[in-house]
mmCIF file of the C-alpha atoms, coordinates in Angstrom:
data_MODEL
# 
_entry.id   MODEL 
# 
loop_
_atom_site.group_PDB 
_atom_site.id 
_atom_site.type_symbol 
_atom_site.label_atom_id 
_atom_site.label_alt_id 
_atom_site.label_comp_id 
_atom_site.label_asym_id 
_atom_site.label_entity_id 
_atom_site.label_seq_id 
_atom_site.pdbx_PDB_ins_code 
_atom_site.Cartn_x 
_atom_site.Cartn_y 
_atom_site.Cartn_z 
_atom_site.occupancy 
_atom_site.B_iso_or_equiv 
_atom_site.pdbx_formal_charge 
_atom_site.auth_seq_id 
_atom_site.auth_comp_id 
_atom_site.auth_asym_id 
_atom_site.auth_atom_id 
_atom_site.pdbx_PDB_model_num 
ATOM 1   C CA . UNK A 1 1   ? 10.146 25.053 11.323 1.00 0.00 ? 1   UNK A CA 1 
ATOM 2   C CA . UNK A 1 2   ? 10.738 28.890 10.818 1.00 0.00 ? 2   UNK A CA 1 
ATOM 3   C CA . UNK A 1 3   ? 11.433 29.480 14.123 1.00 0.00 ? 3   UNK A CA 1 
ATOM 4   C CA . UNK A 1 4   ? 14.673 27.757 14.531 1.00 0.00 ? 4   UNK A CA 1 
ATOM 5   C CA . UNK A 1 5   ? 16.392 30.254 12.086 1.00 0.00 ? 5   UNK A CA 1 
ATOM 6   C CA . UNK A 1 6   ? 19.131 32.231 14.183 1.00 0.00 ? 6   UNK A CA 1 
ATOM 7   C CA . UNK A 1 7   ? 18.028 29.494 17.195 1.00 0.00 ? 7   UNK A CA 1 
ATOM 8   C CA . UNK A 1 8   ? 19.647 26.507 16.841 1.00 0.00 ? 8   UNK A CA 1 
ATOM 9   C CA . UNK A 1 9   ? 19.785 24.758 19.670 1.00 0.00 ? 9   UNK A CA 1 
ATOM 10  C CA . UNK A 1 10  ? 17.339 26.862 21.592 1.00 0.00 ? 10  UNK A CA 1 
ATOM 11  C CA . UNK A 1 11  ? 13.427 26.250 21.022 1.00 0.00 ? 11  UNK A CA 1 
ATOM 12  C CA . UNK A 1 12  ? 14.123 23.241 19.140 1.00 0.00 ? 12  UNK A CA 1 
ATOM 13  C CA . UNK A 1 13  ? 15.991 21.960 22.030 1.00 0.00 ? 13  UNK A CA 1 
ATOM 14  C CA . UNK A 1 14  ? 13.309 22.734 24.644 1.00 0.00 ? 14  UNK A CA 1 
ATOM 15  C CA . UNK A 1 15  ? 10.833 21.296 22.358 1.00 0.00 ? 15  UNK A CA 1 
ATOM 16  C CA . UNK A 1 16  ? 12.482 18.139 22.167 1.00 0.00 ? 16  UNK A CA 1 
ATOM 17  C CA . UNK A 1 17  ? 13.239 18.027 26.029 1.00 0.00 ? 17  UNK A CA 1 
ATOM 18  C CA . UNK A 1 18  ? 9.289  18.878 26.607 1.00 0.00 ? 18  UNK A CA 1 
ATOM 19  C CA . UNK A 1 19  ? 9.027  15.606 23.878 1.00 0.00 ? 19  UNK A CA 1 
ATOM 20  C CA . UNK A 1 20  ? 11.475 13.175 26.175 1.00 0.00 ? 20  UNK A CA 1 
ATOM 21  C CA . UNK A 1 21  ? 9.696  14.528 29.223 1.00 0.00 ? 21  UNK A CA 1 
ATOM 22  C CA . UNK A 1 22  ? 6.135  13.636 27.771 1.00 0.00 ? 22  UNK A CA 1 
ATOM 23  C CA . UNK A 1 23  ? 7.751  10.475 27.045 1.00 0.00 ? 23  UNK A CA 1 
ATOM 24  C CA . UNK A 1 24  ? 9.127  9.107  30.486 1.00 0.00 ? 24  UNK A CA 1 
ATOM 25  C CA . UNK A 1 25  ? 5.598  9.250  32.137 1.00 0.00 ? 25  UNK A CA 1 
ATOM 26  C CA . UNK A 1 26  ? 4.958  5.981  29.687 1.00 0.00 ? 26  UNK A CA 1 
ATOM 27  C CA . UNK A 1 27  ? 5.110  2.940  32.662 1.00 0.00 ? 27  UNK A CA 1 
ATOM 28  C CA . UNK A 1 28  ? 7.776  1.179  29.723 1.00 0.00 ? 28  UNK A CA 1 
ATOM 29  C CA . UNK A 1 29  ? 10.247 4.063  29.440 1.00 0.00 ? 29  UNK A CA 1 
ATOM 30  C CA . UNK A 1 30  ? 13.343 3.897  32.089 1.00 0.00 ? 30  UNK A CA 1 
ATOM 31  C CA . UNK A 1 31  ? 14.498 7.319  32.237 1.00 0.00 ? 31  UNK A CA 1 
ATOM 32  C CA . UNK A 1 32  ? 17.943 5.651  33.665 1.00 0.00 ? 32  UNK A CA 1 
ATOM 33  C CA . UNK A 1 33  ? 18.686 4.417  30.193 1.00 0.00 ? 33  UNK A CA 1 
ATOM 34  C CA . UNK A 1 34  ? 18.449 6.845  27.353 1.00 0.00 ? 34  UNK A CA 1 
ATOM 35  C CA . UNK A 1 35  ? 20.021 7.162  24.627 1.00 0.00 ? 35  UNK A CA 1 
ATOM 36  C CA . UNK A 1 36  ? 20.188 10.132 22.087 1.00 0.00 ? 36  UNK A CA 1 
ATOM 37  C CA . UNK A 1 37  ? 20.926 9.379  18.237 1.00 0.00 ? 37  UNK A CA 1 
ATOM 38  C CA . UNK A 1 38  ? 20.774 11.910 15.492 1.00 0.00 ? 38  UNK A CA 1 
ATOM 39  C CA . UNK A 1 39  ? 22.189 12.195 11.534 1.00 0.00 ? 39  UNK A CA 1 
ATOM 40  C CA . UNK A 1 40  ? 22.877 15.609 9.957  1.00 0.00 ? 40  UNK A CA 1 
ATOM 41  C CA . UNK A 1 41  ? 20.592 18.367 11.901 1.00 0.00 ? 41  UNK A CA 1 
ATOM 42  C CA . UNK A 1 42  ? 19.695 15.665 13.833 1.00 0.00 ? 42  UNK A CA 1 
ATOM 43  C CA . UNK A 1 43  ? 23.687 14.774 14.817 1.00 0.00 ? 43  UNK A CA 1 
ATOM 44  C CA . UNK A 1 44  ? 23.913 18.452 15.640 1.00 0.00 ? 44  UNK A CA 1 
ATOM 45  C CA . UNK A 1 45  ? 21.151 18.264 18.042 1.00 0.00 ? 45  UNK A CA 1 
ATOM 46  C CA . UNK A 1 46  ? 22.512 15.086 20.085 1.00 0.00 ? 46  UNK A CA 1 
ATOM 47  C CA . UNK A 1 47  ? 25.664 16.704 20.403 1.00 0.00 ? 47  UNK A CA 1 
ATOM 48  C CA . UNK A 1 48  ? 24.062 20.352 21.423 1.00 0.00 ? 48  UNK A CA 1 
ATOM 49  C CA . UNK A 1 49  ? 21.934 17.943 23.636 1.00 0.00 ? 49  UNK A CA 1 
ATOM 50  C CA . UNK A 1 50  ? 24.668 15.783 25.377 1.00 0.00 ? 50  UNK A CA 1 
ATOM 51  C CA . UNK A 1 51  ? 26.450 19.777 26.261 1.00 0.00 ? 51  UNK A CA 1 
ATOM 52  C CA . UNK A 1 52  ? 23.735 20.517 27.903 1.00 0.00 ? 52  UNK A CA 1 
ATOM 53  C CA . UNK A 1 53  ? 22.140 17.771 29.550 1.00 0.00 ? 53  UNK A CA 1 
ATOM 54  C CA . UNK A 1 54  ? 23.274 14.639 31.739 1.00 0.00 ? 54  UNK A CA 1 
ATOM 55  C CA . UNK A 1 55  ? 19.742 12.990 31.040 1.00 0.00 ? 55  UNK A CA 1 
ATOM 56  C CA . UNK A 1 56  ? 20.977 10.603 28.608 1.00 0.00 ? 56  UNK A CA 1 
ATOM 57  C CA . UNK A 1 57  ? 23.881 7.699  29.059 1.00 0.00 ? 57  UNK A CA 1 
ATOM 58  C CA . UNK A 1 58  ? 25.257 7.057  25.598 1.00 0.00 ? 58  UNK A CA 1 
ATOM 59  C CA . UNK A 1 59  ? 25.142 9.321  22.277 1.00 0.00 ? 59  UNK A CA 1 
ATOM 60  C CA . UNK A 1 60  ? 25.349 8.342  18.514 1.00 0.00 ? 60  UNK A CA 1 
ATOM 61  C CA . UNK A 1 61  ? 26.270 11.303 16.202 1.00 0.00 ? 61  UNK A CA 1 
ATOM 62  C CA . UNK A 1 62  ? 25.926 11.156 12.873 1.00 0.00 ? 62  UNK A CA 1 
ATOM 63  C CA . UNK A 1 63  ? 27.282 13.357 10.249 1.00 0.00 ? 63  UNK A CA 1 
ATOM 64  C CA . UNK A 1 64  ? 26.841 16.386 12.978 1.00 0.00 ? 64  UNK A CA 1 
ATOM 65  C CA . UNK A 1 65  ? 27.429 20.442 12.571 1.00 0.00 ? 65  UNK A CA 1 
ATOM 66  C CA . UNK A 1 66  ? 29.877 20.634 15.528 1.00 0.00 ? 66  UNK A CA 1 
ATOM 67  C CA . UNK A 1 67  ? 31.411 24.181 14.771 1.00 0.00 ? 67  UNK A CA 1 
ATOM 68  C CA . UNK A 1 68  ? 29.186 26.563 12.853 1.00 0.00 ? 68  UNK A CA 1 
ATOM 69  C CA . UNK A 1 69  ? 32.520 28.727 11.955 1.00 0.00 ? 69  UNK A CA 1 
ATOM 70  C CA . UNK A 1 70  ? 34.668 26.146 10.672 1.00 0.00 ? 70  UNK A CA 1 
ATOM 71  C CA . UNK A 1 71  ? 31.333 24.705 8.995  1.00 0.00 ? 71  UNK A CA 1 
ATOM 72  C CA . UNK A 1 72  ? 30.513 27.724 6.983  1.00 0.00 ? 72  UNK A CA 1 
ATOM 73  C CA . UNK A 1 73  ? 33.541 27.538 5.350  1.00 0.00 ? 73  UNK A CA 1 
ATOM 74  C CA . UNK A 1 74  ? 34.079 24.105 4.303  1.00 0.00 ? 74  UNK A CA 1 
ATOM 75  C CA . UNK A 1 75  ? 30.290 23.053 3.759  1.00 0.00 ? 75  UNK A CA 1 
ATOM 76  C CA . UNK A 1 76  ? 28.914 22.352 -0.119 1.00 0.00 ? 76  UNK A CA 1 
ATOM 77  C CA . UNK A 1 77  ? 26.147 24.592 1.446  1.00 0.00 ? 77  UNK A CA 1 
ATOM 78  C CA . UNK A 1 78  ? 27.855 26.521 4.229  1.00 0.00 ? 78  UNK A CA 1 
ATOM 79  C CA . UNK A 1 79  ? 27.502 30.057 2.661  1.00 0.00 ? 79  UNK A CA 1 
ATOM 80  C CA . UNK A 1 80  ? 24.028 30.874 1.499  1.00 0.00 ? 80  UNK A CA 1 
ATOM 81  C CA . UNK A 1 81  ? 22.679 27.859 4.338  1.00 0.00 ? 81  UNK A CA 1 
ATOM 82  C CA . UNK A 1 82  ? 25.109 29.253 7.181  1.00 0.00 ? 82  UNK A CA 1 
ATOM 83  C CA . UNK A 1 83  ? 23.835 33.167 6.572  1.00 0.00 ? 83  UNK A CA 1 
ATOM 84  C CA . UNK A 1 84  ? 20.315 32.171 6.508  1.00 0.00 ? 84  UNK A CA 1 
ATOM 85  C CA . UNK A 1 85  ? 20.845 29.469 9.181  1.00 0.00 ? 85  UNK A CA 1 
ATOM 86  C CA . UNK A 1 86  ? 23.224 30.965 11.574 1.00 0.00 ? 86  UNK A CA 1 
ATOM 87  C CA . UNK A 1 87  ? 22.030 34.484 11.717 1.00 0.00 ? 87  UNK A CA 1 
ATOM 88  C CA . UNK A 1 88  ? 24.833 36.194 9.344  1.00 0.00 ? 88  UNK A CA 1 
ATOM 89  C CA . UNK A 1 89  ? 28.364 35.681 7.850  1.00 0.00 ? 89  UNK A CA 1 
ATOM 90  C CA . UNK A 1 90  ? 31.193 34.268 9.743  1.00 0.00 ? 90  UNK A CA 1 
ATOM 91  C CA . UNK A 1 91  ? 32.301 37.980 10.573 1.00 0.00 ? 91  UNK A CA 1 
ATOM 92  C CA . UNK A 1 92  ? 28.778 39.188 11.531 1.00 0.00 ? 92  UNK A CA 1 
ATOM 93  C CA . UNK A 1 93  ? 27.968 36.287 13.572 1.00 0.00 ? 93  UNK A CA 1 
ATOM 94  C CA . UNK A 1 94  ? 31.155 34.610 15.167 1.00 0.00 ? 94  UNK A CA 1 
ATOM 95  C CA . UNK A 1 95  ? 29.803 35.208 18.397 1.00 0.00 ? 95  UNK A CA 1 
ATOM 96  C CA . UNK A 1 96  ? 26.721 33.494 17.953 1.00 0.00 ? 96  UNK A CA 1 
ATOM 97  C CA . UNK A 1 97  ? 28.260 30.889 15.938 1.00 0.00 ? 97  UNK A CA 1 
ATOM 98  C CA . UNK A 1 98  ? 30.795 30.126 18.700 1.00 0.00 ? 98  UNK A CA 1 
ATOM 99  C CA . UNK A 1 99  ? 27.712 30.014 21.561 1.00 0.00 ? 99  UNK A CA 1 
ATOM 100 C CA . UNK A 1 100 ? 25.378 27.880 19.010 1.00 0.00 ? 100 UNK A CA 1 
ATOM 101 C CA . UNK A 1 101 ? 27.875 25.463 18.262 1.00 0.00 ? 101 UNK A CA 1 
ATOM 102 C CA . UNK A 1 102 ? 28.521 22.385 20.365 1.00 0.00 ? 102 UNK A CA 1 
ATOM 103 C CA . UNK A 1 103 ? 32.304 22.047 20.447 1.00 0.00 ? 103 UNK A CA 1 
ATOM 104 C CA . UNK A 1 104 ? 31.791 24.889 22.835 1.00 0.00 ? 104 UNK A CA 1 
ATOM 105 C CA . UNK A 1 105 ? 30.251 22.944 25.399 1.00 0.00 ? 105 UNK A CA 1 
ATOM 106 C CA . UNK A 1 106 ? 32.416 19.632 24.714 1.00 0.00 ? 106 UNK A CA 1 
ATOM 107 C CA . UNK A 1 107 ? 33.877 20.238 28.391 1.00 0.00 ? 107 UNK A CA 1 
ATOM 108 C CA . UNK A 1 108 ? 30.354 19.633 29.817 1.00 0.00 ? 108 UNK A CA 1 
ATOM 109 C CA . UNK A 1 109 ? 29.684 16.284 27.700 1.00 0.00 ? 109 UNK A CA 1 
ATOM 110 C CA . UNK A 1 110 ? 29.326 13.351 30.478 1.00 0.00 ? 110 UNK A CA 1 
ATOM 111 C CA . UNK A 1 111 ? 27.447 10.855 28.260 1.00 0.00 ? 111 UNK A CA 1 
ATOM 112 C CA . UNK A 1 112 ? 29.508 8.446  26.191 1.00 0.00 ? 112 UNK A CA 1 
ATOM 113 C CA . UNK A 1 113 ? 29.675 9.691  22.408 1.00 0.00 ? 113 UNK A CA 1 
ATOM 114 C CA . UNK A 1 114 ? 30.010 7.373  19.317 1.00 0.00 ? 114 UNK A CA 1 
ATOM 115 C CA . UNK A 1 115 ? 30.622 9.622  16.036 1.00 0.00 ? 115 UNK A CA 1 
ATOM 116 C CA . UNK A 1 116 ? 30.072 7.863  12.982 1.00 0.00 ? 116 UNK A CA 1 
ATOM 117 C CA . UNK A 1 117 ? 31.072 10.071 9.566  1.00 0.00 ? 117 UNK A CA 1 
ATOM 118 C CA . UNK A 1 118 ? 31.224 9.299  5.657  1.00 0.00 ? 118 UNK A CA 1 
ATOM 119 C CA . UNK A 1 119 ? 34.950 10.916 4.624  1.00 0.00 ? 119 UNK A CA 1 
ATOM 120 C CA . UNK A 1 120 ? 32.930 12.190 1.447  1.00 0.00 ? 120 UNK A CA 1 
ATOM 121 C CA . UNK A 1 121 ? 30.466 13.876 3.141  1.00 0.00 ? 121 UNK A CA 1 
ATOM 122 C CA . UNK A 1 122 ? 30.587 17.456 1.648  1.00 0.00 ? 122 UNK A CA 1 
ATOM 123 C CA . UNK A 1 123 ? 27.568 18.614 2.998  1.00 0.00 ? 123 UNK A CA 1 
ATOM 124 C CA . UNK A 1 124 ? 28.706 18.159 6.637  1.00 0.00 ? 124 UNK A CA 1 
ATOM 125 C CA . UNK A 1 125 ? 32.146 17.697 6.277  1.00 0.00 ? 125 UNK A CA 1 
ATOM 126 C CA . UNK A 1 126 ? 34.109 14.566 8.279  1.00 0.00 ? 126 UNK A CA 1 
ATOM 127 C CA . UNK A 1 127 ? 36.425 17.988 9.767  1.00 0.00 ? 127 UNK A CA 1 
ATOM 128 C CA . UNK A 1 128 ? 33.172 18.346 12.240 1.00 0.00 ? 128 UNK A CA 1 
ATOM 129 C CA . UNK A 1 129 ? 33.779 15.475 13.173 1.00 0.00 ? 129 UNK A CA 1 
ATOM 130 C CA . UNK A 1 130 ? 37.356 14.909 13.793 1.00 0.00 ? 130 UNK A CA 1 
ATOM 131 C CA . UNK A 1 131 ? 37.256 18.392 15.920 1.00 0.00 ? 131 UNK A CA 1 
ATOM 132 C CA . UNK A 1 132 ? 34.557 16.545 17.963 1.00 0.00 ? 132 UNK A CA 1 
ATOM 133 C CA . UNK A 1 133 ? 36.548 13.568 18.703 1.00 0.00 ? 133 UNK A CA 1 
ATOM 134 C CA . UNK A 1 134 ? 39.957 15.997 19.589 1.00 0.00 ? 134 UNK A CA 1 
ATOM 135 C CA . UNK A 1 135 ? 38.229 18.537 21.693 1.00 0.00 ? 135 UNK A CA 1 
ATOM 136 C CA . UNK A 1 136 ? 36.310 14.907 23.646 1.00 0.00 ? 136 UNK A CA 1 
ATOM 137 C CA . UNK A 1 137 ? 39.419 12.839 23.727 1.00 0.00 ? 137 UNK A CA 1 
ATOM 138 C CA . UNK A 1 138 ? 41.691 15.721 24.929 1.00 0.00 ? 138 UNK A CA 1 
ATOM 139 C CA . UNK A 1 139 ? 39.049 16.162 27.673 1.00 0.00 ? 139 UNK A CA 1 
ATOM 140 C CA . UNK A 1 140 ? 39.359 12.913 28.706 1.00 0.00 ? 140 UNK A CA 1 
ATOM 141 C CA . UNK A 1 141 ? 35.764 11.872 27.428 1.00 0.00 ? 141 UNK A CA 1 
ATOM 142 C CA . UNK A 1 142 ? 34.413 8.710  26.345 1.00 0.00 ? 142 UNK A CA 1 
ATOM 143 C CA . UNK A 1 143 ? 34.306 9.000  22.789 1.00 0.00 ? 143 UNK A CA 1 
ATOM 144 C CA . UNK A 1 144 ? 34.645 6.799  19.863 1.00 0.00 ? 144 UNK A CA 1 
ATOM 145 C CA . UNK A 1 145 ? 34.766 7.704  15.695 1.00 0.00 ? 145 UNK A CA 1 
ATOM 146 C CA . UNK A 1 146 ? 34.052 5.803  13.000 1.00 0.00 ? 146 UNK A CA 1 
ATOM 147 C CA . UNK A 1 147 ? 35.050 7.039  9.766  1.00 0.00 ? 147 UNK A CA 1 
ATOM 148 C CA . UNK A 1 148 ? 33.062 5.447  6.488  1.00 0.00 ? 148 UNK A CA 1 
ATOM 149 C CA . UNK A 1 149 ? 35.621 5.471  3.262  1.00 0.00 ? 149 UNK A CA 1 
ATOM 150 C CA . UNK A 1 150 ? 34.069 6.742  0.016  1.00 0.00 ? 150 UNK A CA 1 
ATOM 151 C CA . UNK A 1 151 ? 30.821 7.680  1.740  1.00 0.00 ? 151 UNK A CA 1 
ATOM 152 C CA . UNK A 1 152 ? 28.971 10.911 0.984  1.00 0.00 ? 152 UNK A CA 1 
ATOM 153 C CA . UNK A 1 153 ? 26.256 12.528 3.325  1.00 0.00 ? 153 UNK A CA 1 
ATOM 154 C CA . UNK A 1 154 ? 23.316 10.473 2.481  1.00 0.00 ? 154 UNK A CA 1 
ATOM 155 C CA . UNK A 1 155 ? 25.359 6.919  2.744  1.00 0.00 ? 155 UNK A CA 1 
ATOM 156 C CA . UNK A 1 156 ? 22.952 5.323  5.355  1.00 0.00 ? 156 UNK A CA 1 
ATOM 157 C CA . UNK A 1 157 ? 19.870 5.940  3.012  1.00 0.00 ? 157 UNK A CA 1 
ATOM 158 C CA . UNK A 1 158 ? 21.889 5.236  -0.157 1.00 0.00 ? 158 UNK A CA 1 
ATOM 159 C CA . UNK A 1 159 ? 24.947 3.947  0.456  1.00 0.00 ? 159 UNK A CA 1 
ATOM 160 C CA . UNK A 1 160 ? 26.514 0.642  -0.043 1.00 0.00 ? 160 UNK A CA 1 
ATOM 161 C CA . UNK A 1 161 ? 24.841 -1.877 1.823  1.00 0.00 ? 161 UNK A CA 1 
ATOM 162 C CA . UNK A 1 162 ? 27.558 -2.852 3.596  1.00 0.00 ? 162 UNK A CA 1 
ATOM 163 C CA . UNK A 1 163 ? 27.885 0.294  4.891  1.00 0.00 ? 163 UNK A CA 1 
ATOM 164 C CA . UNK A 1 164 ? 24.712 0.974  5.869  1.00 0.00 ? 164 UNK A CA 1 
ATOM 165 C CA . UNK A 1 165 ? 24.014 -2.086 7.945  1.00 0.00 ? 165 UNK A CA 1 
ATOM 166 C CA . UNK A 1 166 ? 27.383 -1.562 9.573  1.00 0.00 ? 166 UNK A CA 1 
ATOM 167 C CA . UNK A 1 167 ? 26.433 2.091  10.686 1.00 0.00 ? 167 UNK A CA 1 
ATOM 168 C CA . UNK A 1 168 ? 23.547 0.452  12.144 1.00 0.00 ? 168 UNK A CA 1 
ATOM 169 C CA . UNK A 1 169 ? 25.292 -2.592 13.771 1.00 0.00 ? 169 UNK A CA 1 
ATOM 170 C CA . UNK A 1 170 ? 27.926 0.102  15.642 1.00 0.00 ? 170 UNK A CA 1 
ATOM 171 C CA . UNK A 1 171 ? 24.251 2.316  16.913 1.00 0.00 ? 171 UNK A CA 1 
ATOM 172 C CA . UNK A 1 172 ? 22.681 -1.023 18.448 1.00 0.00 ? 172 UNK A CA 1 
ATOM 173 C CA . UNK A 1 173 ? 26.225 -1.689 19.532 1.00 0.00 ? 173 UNK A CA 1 
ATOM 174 C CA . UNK A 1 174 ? 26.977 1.333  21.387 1.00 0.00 ? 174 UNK A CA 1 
ATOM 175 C CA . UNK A 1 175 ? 23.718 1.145  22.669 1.00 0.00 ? 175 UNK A CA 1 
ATOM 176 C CA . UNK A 1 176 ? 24.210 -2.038 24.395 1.00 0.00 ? 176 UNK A CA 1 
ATOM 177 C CA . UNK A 1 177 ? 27.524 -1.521 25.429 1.00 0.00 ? 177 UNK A CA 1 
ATOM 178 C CA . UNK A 1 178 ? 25.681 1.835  27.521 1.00 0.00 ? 178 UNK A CA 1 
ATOM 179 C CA . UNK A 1 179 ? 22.722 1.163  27.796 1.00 0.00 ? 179 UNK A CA 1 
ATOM 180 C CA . UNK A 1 180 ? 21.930 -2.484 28.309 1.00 0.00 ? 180 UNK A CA 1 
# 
């Protein structure tokens, strides 16, 4: 858990490509349809993933870091979290910041990419991912957002009903549509 400080997006990546490759040696895994879903860290890392990797042919991103910079400033946490996190300030680390964060490699994404956001969500603000959805539509990418009204960061644990199951009805969704 330690090491990922000042590595997001390295180790933790390899680790979880090591996971996936462990994975498709099962005889009911069909490494021609995979899809990648992740909330919070987790939205970061299918993002960081679908940069840097063509393995997978449809994305769900959940409540995702997408620009460390812009998400030290505007975070409930981004300060203290973002220093300890991200290897320094904004000023001491915008370089890293700007090669850890996956709206750098938005050019490379090739897999289709369904964001789904609360607008409440202070934690990881909705900003990450409306610069997500730009930087993919202006590039042409297949890429869908969903915003959830009056939802905070932990809406599909302990949110309105309503709202959770229709987070989860636009994943299985997307994953047909790509996957099926």
């Amino acid at each position: 858990m330690m090491a990922v400080l000042g590595d997001w997006g390295g180790e933790d990546f390899q680790d979880l490509m090591a996971a996936l490759d462990e994975s498709i040696q099962r005889p009911y895994v069909d490494a021609e349809r995979l899809g990648v879903h992740g909330y919070s860290y987790g939205g970061y890392m299918a993002s960081w993933a679908v940069g840097h990797t063509n393995r997978f042919k449809a994305a769900v991103v959940g409540a995702p870091c997408i620009n460390l910079h812009s998400m030290y400033g505007t975070s409930d946490i981004g300060i203290s979290f973002g220093e300890a996190q991200w290897g320094g300030s904004a000023m001491d680390a915008a370089d890293k910041m700007l090669e850890r964060s996956p709206i750098s490699y938005a050019a490379k994404v090739h897999t289709p990419v369904l964001l789904l956001h609360g607008e409440d969500d202070a934690r990881c603000p909705i900003g990450q991912s409306e610069e997500y959805f730009t930087a993919l539509k202006r590039l042409n990418k297949e890429v869908e957002f969903v915003r959830f009204p009056g939802c905070s960061h932990l809406f599909p644990r302990m949110g309105h009903p309503k709202m959770r199951e229709e987070y989860l009805t636009r994943t299985l969704g997307w994953f047909d549509r790509f996957l099926a």
